[in-house]
N, CA, C and O atoms as a GROMACS GRO file, in nm:
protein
  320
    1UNK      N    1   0.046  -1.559  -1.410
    1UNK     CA    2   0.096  -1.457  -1.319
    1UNK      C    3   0.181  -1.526  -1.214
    1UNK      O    4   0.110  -1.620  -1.179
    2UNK      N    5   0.304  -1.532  -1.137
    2UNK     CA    6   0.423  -1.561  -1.117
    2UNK      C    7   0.381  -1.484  -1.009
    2UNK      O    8   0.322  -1.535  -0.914
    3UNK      N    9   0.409  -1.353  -1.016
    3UNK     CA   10   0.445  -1.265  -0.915
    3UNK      C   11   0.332  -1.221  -0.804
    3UNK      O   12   0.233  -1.178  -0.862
    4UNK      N   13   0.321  -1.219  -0.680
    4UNK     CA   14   0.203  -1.169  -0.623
    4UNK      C   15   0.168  -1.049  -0.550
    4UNK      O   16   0.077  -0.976  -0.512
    5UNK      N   17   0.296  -1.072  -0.553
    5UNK     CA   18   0.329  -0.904  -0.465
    5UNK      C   19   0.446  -0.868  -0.512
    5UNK      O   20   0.512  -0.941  -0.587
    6UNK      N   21   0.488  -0.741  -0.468
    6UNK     CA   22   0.645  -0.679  -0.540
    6UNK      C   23   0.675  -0.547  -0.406
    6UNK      O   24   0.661  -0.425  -0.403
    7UNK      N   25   0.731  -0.672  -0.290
    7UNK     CA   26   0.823  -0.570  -0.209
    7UNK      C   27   0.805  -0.426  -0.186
    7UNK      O   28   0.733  -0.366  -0.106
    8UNK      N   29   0.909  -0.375  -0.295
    8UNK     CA   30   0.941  -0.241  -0.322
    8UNK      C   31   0.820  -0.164  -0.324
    8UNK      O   32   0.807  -0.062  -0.256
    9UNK      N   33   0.738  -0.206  -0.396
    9UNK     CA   34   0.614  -0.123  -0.399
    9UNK      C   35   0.503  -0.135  -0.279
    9UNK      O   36   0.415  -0.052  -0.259
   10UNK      N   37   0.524  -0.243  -0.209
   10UNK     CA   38   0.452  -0.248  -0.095
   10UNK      C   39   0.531  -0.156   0.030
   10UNK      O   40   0.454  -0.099   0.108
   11UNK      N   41   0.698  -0.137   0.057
   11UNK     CA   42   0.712  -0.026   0.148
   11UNK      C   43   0.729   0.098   0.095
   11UNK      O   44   0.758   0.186   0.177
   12UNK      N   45   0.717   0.139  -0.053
   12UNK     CA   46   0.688   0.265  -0.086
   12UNK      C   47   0.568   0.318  -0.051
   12UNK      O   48   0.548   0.433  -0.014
   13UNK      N   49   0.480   0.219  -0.066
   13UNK     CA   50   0.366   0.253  -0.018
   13UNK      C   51   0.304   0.257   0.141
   13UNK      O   52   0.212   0.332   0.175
   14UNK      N   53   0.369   0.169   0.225
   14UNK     CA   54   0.364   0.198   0.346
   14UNK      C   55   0.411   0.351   0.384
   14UNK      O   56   0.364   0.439   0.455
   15UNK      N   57   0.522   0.338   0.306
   15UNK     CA   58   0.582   0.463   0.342
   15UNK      C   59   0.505   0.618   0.346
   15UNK      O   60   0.484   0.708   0.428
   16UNK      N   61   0.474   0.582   0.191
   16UNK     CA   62   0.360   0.712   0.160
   16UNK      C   63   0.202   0.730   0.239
   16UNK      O   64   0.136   0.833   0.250
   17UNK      N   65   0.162   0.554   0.300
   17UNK     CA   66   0.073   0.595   0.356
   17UNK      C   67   0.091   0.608   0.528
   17UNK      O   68  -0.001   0.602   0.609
   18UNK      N   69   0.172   0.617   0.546
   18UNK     CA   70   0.247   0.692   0.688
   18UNK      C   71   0.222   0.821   0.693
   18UNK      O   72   0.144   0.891   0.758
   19UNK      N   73   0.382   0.857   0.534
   19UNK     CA   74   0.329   1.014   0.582
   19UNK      C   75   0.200   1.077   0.527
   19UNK      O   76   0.188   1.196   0.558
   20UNK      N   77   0.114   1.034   0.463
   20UNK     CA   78  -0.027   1.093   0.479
   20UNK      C   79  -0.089   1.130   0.620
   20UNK      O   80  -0.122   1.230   0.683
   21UNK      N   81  -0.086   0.951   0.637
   21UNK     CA   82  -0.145   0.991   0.796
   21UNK      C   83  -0.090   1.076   0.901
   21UNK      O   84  -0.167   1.098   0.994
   22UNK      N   85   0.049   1.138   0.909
   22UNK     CA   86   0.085   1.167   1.022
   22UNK      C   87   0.146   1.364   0.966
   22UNK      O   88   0.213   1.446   1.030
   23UNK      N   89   0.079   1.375   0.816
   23UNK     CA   90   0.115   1.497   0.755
   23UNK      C   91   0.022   1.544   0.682
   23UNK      O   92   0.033   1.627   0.592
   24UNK      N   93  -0.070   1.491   0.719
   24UNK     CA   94  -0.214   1.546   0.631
   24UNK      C   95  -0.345   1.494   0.731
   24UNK      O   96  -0.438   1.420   0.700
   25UNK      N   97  -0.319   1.557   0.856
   25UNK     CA   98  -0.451   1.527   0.915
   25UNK      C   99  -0.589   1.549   0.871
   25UNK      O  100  -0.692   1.486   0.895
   26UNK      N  101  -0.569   1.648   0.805
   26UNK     CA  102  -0.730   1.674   0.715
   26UNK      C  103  -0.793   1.555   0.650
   26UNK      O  104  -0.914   1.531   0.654
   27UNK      N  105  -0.694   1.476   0.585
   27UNK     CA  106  -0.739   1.367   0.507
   27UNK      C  107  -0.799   1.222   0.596
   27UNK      O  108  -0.726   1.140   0.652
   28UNK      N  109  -0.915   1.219   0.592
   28UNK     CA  110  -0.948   1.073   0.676
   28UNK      C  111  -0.883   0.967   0.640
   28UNK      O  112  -0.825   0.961   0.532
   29UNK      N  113  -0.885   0.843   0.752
   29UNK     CA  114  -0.806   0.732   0.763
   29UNK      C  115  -0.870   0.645   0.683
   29UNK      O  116  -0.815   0.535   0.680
   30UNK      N  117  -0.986   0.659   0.604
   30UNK     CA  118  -1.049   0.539   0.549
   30UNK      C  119  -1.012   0.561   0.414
   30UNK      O  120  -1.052   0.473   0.337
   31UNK      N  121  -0.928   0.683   0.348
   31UNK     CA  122  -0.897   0.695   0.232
   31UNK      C  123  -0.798   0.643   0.236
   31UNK      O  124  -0.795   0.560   0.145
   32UNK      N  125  -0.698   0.642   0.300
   32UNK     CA  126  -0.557   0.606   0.294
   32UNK      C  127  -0.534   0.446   0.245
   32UNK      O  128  -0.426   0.435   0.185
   33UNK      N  129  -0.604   0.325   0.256
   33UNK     CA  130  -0.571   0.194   0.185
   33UNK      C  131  -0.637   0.244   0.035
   33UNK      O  132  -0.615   0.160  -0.053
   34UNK      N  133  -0.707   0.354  -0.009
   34UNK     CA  134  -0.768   0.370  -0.159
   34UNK      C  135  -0.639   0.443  -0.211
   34UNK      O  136  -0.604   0.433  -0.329
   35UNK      N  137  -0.567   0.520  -0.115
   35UNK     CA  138  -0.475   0.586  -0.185
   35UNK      C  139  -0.323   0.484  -0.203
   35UNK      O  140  -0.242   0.510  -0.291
   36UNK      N  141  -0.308   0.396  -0.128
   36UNK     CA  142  -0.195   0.316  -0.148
   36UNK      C  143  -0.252   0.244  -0.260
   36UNK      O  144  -0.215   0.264  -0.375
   37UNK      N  145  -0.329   0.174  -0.233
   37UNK     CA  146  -0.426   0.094  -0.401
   37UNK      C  147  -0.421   0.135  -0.510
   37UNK      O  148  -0.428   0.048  -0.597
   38UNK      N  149  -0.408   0.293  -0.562
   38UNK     CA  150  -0.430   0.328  -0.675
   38UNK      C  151  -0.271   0.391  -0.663
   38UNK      O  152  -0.252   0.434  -0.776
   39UNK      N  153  -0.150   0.418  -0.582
   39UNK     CA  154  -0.014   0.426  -0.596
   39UNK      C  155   0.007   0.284  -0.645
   39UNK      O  156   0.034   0.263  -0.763
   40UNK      N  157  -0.004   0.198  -0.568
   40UNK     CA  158   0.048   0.071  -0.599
   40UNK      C  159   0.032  -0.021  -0.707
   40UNK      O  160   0.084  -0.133  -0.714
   41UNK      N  161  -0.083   0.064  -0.834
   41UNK     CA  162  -0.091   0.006  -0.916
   41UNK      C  163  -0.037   0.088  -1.050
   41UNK      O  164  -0.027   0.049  -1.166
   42UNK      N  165  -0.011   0.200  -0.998
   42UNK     CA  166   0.072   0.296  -1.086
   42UNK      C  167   0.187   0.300  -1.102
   42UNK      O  168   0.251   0.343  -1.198
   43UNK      N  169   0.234   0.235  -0.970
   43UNK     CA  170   0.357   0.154  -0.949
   43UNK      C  171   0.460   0.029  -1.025
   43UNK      O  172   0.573   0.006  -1.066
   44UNK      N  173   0.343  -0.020  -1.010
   44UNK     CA  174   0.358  -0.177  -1.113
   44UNK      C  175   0.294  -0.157  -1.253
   44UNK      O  176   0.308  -0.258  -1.323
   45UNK      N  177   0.220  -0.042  -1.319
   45UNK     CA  178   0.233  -0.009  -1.426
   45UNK      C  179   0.388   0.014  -1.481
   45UNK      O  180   0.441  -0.047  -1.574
   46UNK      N  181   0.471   0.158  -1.366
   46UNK     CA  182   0.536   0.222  -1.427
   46UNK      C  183   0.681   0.087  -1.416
   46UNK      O  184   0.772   0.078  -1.499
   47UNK      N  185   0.665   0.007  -1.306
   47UNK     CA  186   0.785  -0.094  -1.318
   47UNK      C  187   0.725  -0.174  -1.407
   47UNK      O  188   0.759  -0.129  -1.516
   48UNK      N  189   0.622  -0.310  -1.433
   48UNK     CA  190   0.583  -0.361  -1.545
   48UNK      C  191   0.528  -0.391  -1.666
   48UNK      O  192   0.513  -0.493  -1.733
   49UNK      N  193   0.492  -0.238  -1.678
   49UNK     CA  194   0.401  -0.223  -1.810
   49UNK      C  195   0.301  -0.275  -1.769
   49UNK      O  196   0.281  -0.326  -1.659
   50UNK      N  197   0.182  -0.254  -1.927
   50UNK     CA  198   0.028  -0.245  -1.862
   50UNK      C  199   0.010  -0.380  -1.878
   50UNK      O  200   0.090  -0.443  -1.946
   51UNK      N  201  -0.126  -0.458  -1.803
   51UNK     CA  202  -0.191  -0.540  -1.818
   51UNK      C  203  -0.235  -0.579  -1.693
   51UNK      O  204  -0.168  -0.557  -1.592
   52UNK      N  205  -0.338  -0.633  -1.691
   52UNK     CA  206  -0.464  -0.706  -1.635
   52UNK      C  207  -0.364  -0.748  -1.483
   52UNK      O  208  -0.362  -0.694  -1.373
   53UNK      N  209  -0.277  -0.880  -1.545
   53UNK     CA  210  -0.232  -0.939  -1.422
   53UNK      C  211  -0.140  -0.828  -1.362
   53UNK      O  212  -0.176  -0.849  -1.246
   54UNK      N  213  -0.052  -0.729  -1.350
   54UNK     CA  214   0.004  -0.626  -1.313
   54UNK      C  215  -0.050  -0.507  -1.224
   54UNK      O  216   0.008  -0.464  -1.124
   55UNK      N  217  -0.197  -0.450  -1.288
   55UNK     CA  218  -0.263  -0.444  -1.200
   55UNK      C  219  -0.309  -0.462  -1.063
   55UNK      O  220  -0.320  -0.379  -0.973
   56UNK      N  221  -0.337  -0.609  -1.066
   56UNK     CA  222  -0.405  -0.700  -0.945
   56UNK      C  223  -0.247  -0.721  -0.856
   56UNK      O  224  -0.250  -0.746  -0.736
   57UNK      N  225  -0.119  -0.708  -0.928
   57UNK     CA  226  -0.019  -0.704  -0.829
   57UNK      C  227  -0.013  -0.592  -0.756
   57UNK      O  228  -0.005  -0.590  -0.633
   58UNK      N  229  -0.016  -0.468  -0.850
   58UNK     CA  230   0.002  -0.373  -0.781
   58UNK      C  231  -0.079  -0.323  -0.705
   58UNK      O  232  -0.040  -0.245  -0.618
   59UNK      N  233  -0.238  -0.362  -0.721
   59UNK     CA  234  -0.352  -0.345  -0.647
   59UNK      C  235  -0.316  -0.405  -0.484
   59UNK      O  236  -0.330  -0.331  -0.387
   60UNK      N  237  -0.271  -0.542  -0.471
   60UNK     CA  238  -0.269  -0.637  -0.343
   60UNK      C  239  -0.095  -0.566  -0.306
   60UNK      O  240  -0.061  -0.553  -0.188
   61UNK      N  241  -0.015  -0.532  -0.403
   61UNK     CA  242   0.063  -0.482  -0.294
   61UNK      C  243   0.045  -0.364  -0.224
   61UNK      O  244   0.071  -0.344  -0.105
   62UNK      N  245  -0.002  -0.286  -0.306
   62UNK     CA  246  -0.067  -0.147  -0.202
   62UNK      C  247  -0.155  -0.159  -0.098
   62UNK      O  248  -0.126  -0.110   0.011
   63UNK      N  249  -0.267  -0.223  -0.118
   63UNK     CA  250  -0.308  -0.310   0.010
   63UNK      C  251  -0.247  -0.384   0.131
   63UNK      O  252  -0.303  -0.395   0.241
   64UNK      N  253  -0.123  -0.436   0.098
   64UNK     CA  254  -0.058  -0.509   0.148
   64UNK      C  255   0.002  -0.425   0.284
   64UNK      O  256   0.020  -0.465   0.399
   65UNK      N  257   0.024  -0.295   0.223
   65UNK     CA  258   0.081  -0.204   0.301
   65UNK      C  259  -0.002  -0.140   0.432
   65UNK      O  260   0.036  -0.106   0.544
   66UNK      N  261  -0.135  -0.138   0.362
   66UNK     CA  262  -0.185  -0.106   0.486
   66UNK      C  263  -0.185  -0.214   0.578
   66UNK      O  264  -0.156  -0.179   0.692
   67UNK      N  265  -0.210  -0.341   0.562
   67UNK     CA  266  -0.197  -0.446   0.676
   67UNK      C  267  -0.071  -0.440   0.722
   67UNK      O  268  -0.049  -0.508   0.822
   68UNK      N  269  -0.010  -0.396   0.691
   68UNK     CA  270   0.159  -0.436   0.744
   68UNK      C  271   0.128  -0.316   0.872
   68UNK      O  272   0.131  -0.340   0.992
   69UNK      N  273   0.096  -0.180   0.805
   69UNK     CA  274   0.143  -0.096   0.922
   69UNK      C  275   0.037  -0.104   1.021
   69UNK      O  276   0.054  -0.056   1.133
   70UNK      N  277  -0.082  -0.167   0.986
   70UNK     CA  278  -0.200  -0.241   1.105
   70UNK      C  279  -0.129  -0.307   1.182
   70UNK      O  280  -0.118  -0.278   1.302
   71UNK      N  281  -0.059  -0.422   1.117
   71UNK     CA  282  -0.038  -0.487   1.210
   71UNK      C  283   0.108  -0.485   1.301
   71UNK      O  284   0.151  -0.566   1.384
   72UNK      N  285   0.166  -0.358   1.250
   72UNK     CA  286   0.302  -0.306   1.355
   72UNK      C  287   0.186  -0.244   1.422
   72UNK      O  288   0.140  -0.333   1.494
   73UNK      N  289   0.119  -0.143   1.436
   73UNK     CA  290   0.044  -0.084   1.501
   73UNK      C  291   0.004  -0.178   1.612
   73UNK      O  292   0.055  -0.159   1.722
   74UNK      N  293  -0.094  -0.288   1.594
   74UNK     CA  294  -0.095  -0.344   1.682
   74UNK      C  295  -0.011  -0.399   1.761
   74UNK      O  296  -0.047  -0.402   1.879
   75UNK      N  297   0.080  -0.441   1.738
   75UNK     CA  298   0.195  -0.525   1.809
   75UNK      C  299   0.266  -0.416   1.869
   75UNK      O  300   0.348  -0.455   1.952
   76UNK      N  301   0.260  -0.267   1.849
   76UNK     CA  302   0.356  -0.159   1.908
   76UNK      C  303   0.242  -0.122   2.027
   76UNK      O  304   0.277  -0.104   2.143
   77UNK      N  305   0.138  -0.115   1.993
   77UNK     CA  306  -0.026  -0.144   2.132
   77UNK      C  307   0.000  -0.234   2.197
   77UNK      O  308  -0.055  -0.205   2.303
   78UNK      N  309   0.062  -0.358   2.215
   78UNK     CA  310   0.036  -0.504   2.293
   78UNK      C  311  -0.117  -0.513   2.263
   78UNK      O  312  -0.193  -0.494   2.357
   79UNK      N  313  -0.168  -0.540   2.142
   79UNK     CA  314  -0.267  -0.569   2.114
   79UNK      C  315  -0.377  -0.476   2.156
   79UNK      O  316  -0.493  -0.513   2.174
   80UNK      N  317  -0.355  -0.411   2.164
   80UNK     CA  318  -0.507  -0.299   2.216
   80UNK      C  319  -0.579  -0.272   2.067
   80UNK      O  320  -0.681  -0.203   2.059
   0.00000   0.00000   0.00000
């Protein structure tokens, strides 16, 4: 496995888990890294075909996304 992450699919997925949060208040905040996780691996199915290692990319880049917008979040707080 080469690849560890794949960009594109990590700010699609930021993206999508933005507007969840800020267009679906009903939906709690602790679903939203399960819902980038299972985009982000449907993701890297539909860009790399199936298998094992593809998966685990698209798994950690959807993940990836939620730390990213954690950690603008924080830095847009001055750390609060």
């Amino acid at each position: 496995m080469e690849t560890i992450i794949i960009p594109s699919i990590t700010v699609i997925c930021y993206v999508v888990g933005a507007m969840v949060k800020h267009l679906c208040p009903k939906i709690d905040n602790k679903y939203i890294p399960i819902i980038n996780a299972i985009l982000g691996i449907a993701l890297a199915f539909w860009m790399k075909g199936f298998s094992f290692d593809v998966a685990l990319v698209g798994l950690v880049s959807g993940w990836a996304s939620t730390g990213c917008y954690e950690a603008i979040r924080n830095m847009s707080q001055g750390g609060k």
